[in-house]
C-alpha positions as CSV (number, residue, x, y, z in Angstrom):
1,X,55.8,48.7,19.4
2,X,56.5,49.4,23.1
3,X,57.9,53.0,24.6
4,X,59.6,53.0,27.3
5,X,58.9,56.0,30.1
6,X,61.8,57.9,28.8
7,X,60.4,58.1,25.3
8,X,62.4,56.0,23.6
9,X,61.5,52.3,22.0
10,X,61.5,49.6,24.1
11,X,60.4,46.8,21.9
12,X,59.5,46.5,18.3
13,X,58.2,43.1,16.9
14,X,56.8,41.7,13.5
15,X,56.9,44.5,11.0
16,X,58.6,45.4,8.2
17,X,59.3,49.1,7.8
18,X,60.6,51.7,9.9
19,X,61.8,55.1,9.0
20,X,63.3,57.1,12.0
21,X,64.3,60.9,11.6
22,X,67.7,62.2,11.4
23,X,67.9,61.9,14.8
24,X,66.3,59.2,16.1
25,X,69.5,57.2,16.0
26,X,67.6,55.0,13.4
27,X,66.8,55.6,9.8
28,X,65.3,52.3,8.2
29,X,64.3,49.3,9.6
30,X,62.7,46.7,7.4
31,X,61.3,43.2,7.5
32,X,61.9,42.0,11.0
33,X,59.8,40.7,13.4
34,X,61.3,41.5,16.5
35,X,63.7,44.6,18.2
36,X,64.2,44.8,21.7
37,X,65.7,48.3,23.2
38,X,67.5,49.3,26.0
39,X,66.5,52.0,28.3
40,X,68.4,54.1,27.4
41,X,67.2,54.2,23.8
42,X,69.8,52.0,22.3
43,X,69.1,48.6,20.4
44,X,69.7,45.6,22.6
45,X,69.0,42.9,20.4
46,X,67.7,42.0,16.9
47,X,66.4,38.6,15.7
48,X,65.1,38.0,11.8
49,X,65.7,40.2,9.8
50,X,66.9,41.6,6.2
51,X,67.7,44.8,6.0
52,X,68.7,47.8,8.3
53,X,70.2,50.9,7.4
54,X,71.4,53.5,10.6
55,X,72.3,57.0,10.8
56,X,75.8,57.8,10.8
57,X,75.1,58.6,14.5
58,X,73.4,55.3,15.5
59,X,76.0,53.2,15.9
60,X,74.7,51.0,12.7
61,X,75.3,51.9,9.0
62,X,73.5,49.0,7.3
63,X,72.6,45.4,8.4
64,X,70.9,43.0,5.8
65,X,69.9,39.0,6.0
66,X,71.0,37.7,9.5
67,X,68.8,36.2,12.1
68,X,70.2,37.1,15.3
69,X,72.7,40.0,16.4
70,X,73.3,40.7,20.1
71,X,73.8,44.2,21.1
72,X,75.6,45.7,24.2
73,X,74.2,47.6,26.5
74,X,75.9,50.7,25.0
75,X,74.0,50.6,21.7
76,X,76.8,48.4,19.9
77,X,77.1,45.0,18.6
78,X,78.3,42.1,21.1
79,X,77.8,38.5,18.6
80,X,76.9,38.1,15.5
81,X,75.1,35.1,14.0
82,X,74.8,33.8,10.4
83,X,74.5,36.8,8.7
84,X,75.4,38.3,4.9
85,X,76.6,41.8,4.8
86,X,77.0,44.0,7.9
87,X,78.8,48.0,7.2
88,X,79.5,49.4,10.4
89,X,79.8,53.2,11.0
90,X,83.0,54.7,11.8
91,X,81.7,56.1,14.9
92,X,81.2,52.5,16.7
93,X,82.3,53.0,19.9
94,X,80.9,49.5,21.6
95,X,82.0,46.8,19.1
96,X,84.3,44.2,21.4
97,X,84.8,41.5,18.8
98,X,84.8,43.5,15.6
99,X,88.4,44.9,15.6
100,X,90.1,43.4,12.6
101,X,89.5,44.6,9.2
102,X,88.1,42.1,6.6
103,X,89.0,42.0,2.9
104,X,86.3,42.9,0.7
105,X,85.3,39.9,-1.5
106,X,83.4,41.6,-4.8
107,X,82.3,38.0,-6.4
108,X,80.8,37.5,-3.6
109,X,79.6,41.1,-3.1
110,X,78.2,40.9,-7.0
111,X,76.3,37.7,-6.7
112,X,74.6,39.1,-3.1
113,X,73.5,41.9,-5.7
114,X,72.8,40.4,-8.5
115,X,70.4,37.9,-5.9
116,X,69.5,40.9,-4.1
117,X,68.0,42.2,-7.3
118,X,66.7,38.9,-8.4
119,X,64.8,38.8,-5.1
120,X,63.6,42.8,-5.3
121,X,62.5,41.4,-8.7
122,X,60.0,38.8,-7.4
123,X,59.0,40.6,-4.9
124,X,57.9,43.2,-7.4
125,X,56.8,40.6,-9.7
126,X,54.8,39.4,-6.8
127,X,53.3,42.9,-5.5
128,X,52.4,43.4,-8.4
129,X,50.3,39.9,-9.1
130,X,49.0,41.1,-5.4
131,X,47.8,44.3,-6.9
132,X,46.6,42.6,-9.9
133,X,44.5,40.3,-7.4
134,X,43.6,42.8,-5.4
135,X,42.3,44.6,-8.6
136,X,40.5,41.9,-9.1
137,X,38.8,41.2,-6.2
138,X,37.6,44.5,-6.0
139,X,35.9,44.0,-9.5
140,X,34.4,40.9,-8.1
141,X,33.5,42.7,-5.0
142,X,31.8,45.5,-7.1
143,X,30.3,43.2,-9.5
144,X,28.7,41.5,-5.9
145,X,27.7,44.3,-4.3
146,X,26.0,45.6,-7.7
147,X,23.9,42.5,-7.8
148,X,22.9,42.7,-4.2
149,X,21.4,46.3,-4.9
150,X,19.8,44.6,-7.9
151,X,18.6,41.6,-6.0
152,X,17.3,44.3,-2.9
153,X,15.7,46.4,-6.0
154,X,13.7,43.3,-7.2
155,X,12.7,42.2,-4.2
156,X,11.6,45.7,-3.0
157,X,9.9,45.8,-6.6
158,X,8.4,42.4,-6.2
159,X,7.4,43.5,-2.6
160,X,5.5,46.3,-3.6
161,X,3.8,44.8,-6.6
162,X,2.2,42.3,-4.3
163,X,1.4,44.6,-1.9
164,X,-0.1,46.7,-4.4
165,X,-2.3,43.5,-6.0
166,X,-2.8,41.2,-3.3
167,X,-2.5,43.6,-0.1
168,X,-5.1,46.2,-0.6
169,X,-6.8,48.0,1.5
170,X,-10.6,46.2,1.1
171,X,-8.7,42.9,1.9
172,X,-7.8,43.7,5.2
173,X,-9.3,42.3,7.9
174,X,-10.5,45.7,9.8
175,X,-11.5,47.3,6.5
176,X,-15.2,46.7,7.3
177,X,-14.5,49.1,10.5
178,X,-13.2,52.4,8.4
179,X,-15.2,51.5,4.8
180,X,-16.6,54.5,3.7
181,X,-19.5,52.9,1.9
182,X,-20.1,51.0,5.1
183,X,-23.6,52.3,5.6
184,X,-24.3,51.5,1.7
185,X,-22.8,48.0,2.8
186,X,-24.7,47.5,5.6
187,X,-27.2,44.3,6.0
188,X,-30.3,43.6,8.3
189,X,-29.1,42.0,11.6
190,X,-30.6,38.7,10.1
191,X,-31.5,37.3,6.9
192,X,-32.2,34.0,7.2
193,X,-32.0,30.9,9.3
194,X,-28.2,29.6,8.2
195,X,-27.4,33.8,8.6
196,X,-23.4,33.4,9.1
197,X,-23.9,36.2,11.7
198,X,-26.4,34.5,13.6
199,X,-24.4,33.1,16.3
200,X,-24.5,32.1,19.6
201,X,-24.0,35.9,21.1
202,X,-25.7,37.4,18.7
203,X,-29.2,36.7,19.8
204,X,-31.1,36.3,16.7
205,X,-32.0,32.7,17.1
206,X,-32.6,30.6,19.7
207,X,-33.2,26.8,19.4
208,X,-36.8,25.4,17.8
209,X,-37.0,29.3,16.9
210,X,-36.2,29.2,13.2
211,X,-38.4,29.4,10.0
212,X,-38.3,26.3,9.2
213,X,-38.7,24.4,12.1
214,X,-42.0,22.5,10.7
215,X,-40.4,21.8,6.9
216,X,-37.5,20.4,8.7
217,X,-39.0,17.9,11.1
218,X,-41.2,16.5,8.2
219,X,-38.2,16.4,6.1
220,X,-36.7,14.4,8.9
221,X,-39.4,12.1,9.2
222,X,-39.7,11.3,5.5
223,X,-35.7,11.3,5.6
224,X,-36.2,8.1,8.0
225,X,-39.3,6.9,6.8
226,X,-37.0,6.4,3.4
227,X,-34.1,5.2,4.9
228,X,-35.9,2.0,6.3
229,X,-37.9,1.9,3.1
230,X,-34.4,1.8,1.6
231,X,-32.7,-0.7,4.1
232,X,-36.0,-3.0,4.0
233,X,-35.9,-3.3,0.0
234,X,-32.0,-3.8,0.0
235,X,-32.4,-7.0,2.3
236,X,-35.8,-8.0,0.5
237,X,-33.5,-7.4,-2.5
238,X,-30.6,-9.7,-0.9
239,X,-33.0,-11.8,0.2
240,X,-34.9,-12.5,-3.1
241,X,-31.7,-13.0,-4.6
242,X,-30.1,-15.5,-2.4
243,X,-33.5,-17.4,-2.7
244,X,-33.4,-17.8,-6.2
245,X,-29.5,-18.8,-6.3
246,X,-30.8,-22.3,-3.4
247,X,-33.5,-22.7,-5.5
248,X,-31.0,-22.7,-8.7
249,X,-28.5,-24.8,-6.3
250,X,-31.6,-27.1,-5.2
251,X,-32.6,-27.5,-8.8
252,X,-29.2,-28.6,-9.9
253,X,-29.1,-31.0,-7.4
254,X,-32.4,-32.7,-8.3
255,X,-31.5,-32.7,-11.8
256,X,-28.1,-34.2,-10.8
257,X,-29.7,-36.9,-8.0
258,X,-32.4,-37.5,-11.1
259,X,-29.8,-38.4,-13.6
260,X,-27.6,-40.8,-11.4
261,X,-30.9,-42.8,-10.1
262,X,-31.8,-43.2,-14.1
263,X,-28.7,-44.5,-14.5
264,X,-28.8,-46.7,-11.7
265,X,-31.9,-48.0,-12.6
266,X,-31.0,-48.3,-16.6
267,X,-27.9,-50.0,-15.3
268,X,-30.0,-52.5,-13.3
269,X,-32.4,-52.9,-15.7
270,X,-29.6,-54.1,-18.2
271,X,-27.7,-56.7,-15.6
272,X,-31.5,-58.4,-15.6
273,X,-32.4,-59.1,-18.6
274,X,-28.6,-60.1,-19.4
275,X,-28.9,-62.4,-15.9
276,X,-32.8,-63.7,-17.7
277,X,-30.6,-64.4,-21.3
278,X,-28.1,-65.9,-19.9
279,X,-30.0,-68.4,-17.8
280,X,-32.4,-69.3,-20.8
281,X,-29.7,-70.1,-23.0
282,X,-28.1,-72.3,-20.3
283,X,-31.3,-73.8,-19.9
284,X,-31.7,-74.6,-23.5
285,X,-28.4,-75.7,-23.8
286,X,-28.5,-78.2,-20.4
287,X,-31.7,-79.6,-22.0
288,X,-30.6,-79.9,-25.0
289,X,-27.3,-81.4,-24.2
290,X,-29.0,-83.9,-21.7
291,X,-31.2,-85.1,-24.4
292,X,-28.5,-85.7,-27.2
293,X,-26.2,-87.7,-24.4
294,X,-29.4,-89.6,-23.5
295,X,-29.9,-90.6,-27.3
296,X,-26.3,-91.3,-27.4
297,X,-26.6,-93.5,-24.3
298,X,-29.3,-95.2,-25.8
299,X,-27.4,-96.2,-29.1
300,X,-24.4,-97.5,-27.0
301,X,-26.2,-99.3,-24.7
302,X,-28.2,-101.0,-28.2
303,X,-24.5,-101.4,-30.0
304,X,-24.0,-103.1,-26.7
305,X,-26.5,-105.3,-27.1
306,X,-26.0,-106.0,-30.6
307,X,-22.6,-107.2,-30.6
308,X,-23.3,-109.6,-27.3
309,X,-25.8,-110.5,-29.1
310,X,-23.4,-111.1,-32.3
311,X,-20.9,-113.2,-30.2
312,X,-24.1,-115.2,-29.1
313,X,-25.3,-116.0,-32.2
314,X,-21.8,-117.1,-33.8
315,X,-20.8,-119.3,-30.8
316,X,-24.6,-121.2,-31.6
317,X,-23.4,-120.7,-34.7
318,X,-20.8,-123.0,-34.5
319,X,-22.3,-125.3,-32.7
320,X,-25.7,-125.5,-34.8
321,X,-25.5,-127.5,-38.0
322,X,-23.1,-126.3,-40.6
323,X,-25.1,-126.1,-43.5
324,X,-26.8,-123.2,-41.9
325,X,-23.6,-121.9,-41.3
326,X,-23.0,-120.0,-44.6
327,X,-26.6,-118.3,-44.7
328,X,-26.3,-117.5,-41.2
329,X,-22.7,-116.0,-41.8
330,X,-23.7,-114.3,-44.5
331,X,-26.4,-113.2,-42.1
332,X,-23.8,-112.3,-39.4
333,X,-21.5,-110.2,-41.7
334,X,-25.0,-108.2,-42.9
335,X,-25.7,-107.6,-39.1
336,X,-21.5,-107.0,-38.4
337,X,-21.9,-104.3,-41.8
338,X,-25.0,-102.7,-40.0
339,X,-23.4,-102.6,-36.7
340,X,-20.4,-101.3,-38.4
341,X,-22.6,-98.6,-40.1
342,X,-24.2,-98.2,-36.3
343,X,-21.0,-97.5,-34.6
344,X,-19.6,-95.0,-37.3
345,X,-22.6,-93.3,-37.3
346,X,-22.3,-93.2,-33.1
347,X,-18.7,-92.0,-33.4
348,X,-19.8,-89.4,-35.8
349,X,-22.6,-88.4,-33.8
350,X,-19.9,-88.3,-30.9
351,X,-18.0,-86.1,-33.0
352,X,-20.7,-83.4,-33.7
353,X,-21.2,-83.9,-30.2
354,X,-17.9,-82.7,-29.3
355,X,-18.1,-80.2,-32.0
356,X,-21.5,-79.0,-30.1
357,X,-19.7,-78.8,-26.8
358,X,-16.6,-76.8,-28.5
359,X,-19.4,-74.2,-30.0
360,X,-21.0,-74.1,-26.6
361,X,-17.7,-73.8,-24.8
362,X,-16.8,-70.7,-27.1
363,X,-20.3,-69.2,-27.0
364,X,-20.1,-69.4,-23.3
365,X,-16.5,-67.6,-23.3
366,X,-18.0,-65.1,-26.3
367,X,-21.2,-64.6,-23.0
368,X,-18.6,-64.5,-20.2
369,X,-16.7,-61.8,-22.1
370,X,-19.5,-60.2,-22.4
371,X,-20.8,-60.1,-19.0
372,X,-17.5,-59.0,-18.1
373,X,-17.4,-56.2,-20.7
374,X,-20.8,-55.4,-19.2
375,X,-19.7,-55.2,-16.1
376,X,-16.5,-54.0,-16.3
377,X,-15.2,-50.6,-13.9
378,X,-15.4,-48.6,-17.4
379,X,-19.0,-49.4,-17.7
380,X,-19.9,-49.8,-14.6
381,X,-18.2,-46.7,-13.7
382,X,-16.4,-48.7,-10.3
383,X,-15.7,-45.2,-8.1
384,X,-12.4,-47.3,-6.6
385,X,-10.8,-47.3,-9.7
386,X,-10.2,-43.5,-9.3
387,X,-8.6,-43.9,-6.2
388,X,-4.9,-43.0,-6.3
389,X,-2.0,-44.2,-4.6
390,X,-0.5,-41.1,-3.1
391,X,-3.2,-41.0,-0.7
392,X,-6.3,-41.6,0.2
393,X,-8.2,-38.2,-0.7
394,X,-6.0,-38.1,-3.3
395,X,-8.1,-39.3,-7.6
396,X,-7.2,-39.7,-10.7
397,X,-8.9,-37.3,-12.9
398,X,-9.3,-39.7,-16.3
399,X,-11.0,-42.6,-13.7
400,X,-13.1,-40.8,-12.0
401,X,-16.7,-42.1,-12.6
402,X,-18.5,-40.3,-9.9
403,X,-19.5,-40.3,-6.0
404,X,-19.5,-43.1,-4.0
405,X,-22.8,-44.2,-2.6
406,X,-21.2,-43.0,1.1
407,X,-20.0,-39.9,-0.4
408,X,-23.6,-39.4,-2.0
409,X,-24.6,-40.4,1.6
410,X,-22.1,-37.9,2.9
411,X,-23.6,-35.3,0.7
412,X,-26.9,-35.4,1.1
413,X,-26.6,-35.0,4.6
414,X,-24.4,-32.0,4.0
415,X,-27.1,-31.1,1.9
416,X,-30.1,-31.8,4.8
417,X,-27.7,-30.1,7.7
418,X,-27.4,-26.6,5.0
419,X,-31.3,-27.1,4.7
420,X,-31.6,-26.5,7.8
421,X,-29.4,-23.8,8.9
422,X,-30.8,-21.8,5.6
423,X,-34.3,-22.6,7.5
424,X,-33.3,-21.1,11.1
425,X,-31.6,-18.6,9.3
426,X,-34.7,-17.5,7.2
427,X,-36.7,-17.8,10.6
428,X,-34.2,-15.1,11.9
429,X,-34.0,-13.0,9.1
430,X,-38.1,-13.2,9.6
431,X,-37.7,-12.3,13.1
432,X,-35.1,-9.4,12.5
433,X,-37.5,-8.2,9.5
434,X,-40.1,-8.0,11.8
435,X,-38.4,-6.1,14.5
436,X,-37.2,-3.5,12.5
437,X,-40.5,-3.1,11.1
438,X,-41.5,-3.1,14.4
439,X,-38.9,-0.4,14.9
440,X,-39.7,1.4,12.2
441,X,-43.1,1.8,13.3
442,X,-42.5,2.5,16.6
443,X,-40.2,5.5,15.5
444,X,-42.6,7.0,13.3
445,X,-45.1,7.0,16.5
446,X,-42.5,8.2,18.9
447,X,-42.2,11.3,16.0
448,X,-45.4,12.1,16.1
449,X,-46.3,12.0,19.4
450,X,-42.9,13.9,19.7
451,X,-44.2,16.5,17.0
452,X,-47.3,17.0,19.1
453,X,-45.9,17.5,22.0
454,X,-43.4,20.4,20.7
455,X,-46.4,21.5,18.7
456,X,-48.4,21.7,22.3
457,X,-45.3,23.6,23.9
458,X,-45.3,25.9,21.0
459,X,-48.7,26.4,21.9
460,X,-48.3,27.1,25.0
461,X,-45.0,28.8,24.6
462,X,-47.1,31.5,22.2
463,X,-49.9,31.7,24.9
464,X,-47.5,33.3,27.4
465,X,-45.6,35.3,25.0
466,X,-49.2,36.7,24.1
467,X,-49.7,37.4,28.0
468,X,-46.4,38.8,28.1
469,X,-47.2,41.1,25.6
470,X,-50.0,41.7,26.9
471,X,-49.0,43.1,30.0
472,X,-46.2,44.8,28.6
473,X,-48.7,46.6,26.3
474,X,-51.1,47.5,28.9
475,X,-47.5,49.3,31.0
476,X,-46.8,50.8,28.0
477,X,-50.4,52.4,28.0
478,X,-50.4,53.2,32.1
479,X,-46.8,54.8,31.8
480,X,-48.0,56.9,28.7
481,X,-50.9,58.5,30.1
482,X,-48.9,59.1,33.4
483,X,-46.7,60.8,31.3
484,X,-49.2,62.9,29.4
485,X,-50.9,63.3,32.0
486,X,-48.5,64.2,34.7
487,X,-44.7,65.0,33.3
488,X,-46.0,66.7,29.6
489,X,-48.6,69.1,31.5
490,X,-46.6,71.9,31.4
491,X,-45.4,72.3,28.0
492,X,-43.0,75.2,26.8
493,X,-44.2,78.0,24.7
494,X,-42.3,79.3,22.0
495,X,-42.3,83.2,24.4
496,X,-40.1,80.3,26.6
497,X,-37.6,79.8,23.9
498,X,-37.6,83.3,22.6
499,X,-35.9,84.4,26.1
500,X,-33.0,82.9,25.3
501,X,-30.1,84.3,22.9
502,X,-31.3,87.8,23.5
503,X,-28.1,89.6,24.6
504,X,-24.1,89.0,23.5
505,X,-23.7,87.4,27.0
């Protein structure tokens, strides 16, 4: 709300109820949001508003739901725009368009009532489910606040229960500086060696001055002595250990060496005497077949003989005399019978010749497959049957007889080069044995000679500490007898203290 200097309104915007005296020209203004006046004190113009009820001396009796009224200068109304019901006062001296008289409609009037009702209705329906609300809220609000002051009580409960358990007065950090029983408290400035107290302003202990200075260097020594001890019989331990695992590894591979050359040699051993049978039994049977085809020769070459003979003897037969003829054919068929009797026997000794060849034949295949059997890759345990054809260092598990004489070669060379590197590397674990026992040894002399040597400048540490003393003791005796004999010569008598205190002044 604006004044103007005369004192009356200027301005009025966004509120909803205004009550004016009797004479203020204005006697209820509500919900509007914005009045503009005239200098003079007059309304000038009125936009958004419902209701507005004048004076019958300000120019406006009642105004209700327009949205814009334009006002003249002289307090009276120049246009109005979309607006319900407007009553003017008699006493309108400024209207310029409002001259006629209207007819009263009353449905119309009615139903503005009846909606005017219907609307004061919901609004009171609706101040009152504000108030309702509001009621509400403030419970909520209550209900808050009273669990805030519950929440501050518990803390400040909580608060002060721990302060009272865990903040007490003999925790604190300066309590030791106001403790009553501080003198009952109190400890010597130093108790032991590892005193807490004992620091490095404190001057209590200096270094090489504590207790134990002696206990502690021998418990040092023997702390290293046993540590090498320790270190020297863990790698004697390792040592031992990885000695007996070549020998186990060496010993394996003896055994296994051992067992192939036994093998080898029972496998040779066997191909002999097979190669001896074999060649005696050829031998018997070349002899034995060169004999029988030399008999057999022998009988030919005689059934030869005979029957040239035979054909001899019957062509002198014919020619000799006839009456010989008969005897001597009779003769001839005897001899022809006999040589009939010779060849049958020589084709059946042909016969069990053949027979004898046919037995030798198949006891020579029966030998063959023998020898072959013998020396067969399954017996002979042939390494290149394992060999498989996906590559070259690729084998078949179920063939595999064993190493190859270059693998074996391969091997033992292996073998002879790991031999060797375990040897220079036993020659250097020797060598590092013996420098740490050198080591060793040559700490526990540098110890000693460095425990004599504090123990000397102990010595002589005490000497001049005893000197010191001395001295000191013998000032201590010249300053006291200068000061009994000198300062304390005249010494008070109690007649000196009695003139004292002898008067109020």
């Amino acid at each position: 709300m604006e004044m103007s200097p005369h004192g009356c309104i200027s301005s009025v915007r966004s509120f909803r109820d205004i009550e004016m005296s009797p004479h203020g020209g204005i006697s209820s203004v509500r919900s509007f949001r914005d009045i503009e006046m005239s200098p003079h004190g007059c309304i000038s113009s009125v936009r958004s508003f419902r209701d507005i009820e004048m004076s019958p001396h300000g120019c406006i009796s009642s105004v209700r739901s327009f949205r814009h009224i334009g006002m003249s200068p002289h307090g009276g109304i120049s246009s109005v725009r979309s607006f319900r019901d407007i009553e003017m006062s008699p006493y309108d001296f400024g209207t310029k368009n409002w001259r006629e008289k209207r007819e009263v409609d009353e449905d119309t009037l009615k139903r503005q009532i009846e909606e005017r009702k219907l609307k004061e209705e919901e609004e009171q329906r609706l101040n009152e489910a504000f108030e309702q609300q509001r009621i509400r809220d403030a419970q909520l609000a209550t209900l808050l606040e009273r669990k805030i002051e519950e929440d501050k009580r518990r803390m400040n409960s909580e608060i002060n229960t721990f302060r009272t358990v865990y903040q007490k007065p003999e925790n604190r950090r300066e309590f030791d500086l106001y403790d009553p029983d501080r003198l009952k408290k109190d400890i010597p400035c130093r108790l032991a060696d590892d005193d807490p107290r004992c620091g490095l302003s404190s001057a209590q202990k200096f270094e090489g001055e504590d207790l134990s200075s002696k206990e502690r260097l021998k418990t040092q020594v023997e702390q290293q002595r046993a540590w090498l001890e320790q270190q020297m019989a863990e790698r004697k331990a390792a040592e031992n250990e990885r000695k007996s695992a070549e020998e186990a590894y060496q010993a394996a591979l003896v055994a296994r060496d051992k067992r192939a050359c036994d093998l080898d040699r029972m496998e040779q051993e066997t191909r002999r005497r097979l190669n001896e049978a074999t060649l005696r039994t050829e031998e018997q049977e070349s002899k034995h077949c060169l004999e029988e085809r030399r008999e057999l020769e022998d009988k030919r070459a005689e059934m030869f003989n005979i029957v040239t003979f035979c054909n001899v003897v019957m062509l002198q037969t014919e020619e000799q005399e006839s009456k010989h003829r008969l005897e001597e054919r009779r003769e001839l068929e005897d001899k022809l019978a006999e040589m009939f009797n010779i060849v049958t026997f020589c084709n059946t000794e042909e016969q069990e010749s053949k027979h004898r060849l046919e037995e030798k034949k198949e006891l020579e295949d029966k030998r063959a497959e023998m020898f072959n059997i013998v020396t067969c890759d399954m017996l002979t345990e042939n390494p290149e049957t394992c060999r498989s054809n996906l590559g070259p260092q690729r084998i078949v598990g179920y063939m595999y007889r064993g190493m190859s004489p270059e693998e074996k070669e391969e091997v033992r060379r292996h073998q002879l080069k790991q031999i060797e590197e375990k040897r220079l590397e036993r020659e250097a674990e020797a060598r590092r044995d013996a420098e740490w026992d050198s080591l060793a040894t040559g700490m526990a002399r540098h110890i000693v000679l460095k425990d004599r040597e504090l123990m000397r400048k102990q010595r002589e540490l005490n000497k001049q500490l005893f000197q010191q003393n001395k001295l000191l003791s013998k000032e201590q005796k010249s300053h006291q007898e200068y000061v009994e004999r000198v300062v304390f010569t005249n010494e008070p008598t109690p007649a000196y203290f009695a003139q004292f205190n002898t008067s109020t002044r």
